[in-house]
N, C-alpha and C positions, 0 to 999 in steps of 0.2 A: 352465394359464392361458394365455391367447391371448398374442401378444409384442405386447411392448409397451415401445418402444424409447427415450420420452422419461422416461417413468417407471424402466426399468434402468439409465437414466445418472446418474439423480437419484438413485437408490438409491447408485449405486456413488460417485457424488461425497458424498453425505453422509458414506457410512462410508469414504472416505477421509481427508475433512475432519478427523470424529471422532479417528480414528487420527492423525493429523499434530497436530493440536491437545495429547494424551495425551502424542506426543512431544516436543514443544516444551517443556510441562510438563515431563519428565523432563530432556532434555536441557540446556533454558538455563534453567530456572526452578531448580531443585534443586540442576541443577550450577555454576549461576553467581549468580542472583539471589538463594538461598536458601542460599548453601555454609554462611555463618557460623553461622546458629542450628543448622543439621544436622551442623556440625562437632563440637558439644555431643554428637556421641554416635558411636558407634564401630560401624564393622563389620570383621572380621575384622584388628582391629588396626590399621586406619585411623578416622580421621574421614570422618561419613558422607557430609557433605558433598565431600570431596574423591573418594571412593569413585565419586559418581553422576559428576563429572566424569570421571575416567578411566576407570571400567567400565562403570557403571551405567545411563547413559543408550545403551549397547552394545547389553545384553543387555535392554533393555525394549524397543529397537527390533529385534530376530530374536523377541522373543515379539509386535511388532504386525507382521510379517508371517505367523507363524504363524498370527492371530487374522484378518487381512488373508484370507490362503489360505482359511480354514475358512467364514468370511462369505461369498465372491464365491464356493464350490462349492456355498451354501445359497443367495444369489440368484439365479446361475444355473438351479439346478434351481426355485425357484420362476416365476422368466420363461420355461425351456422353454429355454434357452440351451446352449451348452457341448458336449461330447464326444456324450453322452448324448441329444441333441436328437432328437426323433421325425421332426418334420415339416420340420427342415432350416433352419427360418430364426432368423437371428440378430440379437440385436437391436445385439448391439456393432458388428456391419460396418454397420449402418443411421448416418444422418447426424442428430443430437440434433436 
């Protein structure tokens, strides 16, 4: 696919967006907005609620960089970007 530079930055902000949104969710929604009704249930001997506060919204955010990584080495290669690039041009050093 030819590069195309206004389109891989719109790609890469939406699925950043995505992902920051997911964790917003996890982090102040679950662990603060939502503790009490999630407190109603238990994980590993805590309340679930209290759980996403201090763990929880931890380890959802090392699995949305994993998920982060895996997306941007699948848009890259569909834009022609990246390590792998044949024809050398990039569209992340281009100006949006």
């Amino acid at each position: 696919m030819a590069a195309d530079p206004k389109g891989y930055w719109r790609a890469n902000l939406r699925l950043m967006a995505v992902l920051l949104v997911v964790w917003f969710f996890a982090s102040y929604g679950l662990g603060i907005l939502w503790v009490e009704p999630l407190n109603q249930f238990m994980l590993g001997g805590f309340p679930l609620g209290f759980w996403f506060a201090q763990q929880g919204s931890i380890y959802v955010f090392v699995v949305l960089i994993a998920i982060y990584a895996v997306c941007m080495d699948r848009l890259d290669r569909r834009y022609g970007v990246g390590e792998d690039s044949q024809d050398g041009s990039d569209p992340a050093r281009s100006e949006p």
